[in-house]
N, C-alpha and C positions, 0 to 999 in steps of 0.2 A: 826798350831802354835798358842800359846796363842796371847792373845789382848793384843799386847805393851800396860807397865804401863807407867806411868811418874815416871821421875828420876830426880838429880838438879843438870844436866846438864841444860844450859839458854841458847838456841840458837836465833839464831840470823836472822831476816827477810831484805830482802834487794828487793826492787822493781827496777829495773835499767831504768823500760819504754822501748822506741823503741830505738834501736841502733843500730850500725853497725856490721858486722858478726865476720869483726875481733876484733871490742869490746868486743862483746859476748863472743866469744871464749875464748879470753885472760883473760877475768875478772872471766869464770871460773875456768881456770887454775890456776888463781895468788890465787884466796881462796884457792883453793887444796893443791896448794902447804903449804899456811900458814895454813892451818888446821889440815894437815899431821902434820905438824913439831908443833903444838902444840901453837902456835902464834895467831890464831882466834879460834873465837867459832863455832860450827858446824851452818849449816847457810843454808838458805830456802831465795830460788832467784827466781824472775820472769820478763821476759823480754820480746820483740819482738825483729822485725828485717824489717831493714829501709835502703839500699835499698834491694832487692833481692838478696838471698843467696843460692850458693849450699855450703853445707860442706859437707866434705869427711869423711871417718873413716879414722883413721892416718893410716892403711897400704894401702889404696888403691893410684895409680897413677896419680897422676893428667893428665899429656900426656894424657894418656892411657886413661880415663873415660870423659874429659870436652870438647865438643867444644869450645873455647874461642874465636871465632869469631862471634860466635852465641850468649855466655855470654856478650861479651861487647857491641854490639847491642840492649842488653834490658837494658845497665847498672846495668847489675847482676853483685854482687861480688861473689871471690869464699872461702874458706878456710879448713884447713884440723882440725879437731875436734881432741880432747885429745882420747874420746873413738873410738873404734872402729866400725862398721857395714859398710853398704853403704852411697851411696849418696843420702841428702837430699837437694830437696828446702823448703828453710826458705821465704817466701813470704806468710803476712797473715794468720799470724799463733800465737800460744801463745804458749810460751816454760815456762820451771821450771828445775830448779836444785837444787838436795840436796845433799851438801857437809859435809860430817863426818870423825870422828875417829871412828874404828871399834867399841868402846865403848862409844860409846856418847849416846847407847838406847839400849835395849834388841834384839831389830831387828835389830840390823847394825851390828854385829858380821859377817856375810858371806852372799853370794848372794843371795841365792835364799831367807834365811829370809828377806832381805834388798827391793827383787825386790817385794815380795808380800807384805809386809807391803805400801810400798809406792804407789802400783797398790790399795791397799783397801783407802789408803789416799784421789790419786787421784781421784777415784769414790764416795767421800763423797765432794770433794773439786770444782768438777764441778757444773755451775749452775743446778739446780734441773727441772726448769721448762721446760718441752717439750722435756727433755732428758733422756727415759729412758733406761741406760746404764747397762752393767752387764758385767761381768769378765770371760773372756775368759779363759779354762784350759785345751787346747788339744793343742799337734802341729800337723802340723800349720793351718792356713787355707787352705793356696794352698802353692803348693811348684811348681814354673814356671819351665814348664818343656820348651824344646827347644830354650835355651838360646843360645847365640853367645860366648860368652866364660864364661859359666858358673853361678855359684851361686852369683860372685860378680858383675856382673852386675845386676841382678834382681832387682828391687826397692827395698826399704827398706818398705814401707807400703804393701807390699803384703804377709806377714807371722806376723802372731801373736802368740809369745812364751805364757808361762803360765800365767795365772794372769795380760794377757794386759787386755784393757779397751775395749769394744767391742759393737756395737749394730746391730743387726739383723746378729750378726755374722760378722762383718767387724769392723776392727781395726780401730781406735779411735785416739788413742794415739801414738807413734812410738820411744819407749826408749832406749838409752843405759847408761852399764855402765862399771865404770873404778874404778878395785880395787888393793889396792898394799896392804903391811903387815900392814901399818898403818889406813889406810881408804880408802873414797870409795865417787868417785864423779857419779852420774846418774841425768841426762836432757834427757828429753825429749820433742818431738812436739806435738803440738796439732793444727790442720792445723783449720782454720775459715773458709773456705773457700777451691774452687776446687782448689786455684791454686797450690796447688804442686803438680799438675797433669803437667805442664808445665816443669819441671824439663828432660821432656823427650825431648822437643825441644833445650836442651842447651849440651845432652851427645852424645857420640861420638858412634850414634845406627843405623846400618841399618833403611831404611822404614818398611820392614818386622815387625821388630824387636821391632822398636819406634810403630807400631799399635799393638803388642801383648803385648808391653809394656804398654800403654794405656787401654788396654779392664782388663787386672790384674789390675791394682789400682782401676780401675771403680767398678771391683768386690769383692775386698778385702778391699778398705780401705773407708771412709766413714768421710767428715768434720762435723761438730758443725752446719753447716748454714743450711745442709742438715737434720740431723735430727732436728731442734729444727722447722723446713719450716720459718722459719725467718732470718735476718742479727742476728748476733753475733758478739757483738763486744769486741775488747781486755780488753777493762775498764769494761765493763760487767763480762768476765770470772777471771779479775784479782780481784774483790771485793770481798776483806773475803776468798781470795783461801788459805794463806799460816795461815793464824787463821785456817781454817778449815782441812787443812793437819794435820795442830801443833795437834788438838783438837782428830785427829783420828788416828796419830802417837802415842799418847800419852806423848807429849815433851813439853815444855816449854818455850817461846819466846816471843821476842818482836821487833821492827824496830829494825835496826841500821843502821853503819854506816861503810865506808871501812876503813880499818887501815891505816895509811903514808906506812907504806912498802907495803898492797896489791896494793894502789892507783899505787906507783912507777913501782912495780913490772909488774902491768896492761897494765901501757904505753910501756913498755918495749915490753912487748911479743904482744902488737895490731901493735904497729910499725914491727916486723919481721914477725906478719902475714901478714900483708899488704903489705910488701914486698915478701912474701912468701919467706923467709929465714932461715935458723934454726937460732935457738934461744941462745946468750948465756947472761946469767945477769949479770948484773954490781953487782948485790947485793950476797955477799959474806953471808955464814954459814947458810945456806935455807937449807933443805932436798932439794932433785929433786925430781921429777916425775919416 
């Protein structure tokens, strides 16, 4: 693919800091949906997550995947994500999201331009020193064989599609995303630390299973603290990250700020995540999801 140019499209930067998972979640939905329908500007987000999170991809079970007596013991929260894949714990980690119309840049037109443009973003946008990263283009790394009921159990750090972020061969990064006719939301993790290696103490996994669950992330996937052999911290990786996407997307931005309708929109759906409810808006003539 050519080197995305710049276009005068003006998107839009939004730092949210540390929040809660059903924040997170919600605040990315309510841009998607205003960006979709034409209401915001395409928009480059970064965040944490404050207290511990697992999120789901929206088709998986919650029943089915979470112990929640184990969850509320560490005061982890849980919630199910717009995109799909598996489960993630959000614990000590630095995430990003970038929300468009399929025509907001030469690369966002369909996935695969969309996922490798943002994979070369992100490998310009992490810190530089002690990290030397490189782009992953084979599947996968491993593919867990001897699961207890299959592929949707397996973690999600343990395979790396094309164009993930990668060092010494283990994934880095752990993206999805979610595209409709109009556009196209992708976040992803970037763990700081082992602990979403923990994630295995809170699902619903044989012994067997939770230790061969363990030795796979050990061997596939790979935090920031580890390769850089120092702490990494969030305000570290968030300096000059979404400048430096902007500059290697080749788009144009600046801070801003959330709309009255996404602000509304936001509480609305953090309040039905956290009930774990479906969702319906008070706010009439929105595109859906």
């Amino acid at each position: 693919m050519a080197s995305p140019s710049a276009i005068s499209v003006n998107w839009r930067f939004i730092d949210s800091g540390i929040r809660s998972g059903a924040y997170n979640m919600a605040l990315d939905e309510a841009i998607f949906r205003e960006v979709q329908s034409g209401n915001s500007p395409p928009t480059l987000r970064t965040y944490g997550w404050n207290p511990g999170c697992v999120s789901l991809g929206h088709h998986q079970n919650p029943e089915r995947e979470i112990d929640f007596d184990a969850l509320a013991r560490r005061g982890w929260g849980w919630v199910v994500r717009l995109t799909g894949g598996r489960a993630v714990l959000h614990l000590e980690e630095f995430t990003y999201a970038v929300i468009a119309r399929n025509d907001s840049a030469p690369w966002a037109a369909n996935q695969a331009a969309s996922y490798d443009a943002i994979s070369r973003a992100l490998l310009a946008a992490l810190p530089e020193a002690g990290l030397e990263l490189s782009r992953e283009r084979a599947y996968p790394i491993e593919k867990p064989q001897g699961t207890e009921s299959g592929d949707a159990m397996s973690p999600c750090f343990t395979t790396a599609a094309r164009s993930e972020i990668t060092w010494e061969q283990k994934k880095v990064v752990g993206s999805a995303q979610r595209r409709t006719r109009e556009g196209f939301l992708q976040h992803g993790s970037i763990p700081l630390t082992g602990k979403h290696g923990e994630l295995v103490e809170v699902l619903r996994l044989s012994p067997a299973y939770a230790r061969r669950y363990t030795e796979l992330l050990e061997k596939s996937a790979v935090p920031l603290d580890r390769i850089a052999g120092r702490q990494v911290h969030w305000e570290e990786v968030n300096k000059g990250f979404m400048e430096k996407m902007a500059a290697a997307l080749g788009i144009q931005g600046e801070p801003g700020e959330l709309t009255e309708v996404e602000t509304e929109l936001c509480a609305e759906l953090e309040s039905a995540k956290r009930e774990h409810r479906p969702f319906a808006s008070a706010i009439v003539n929105r595109t859906p999801c």
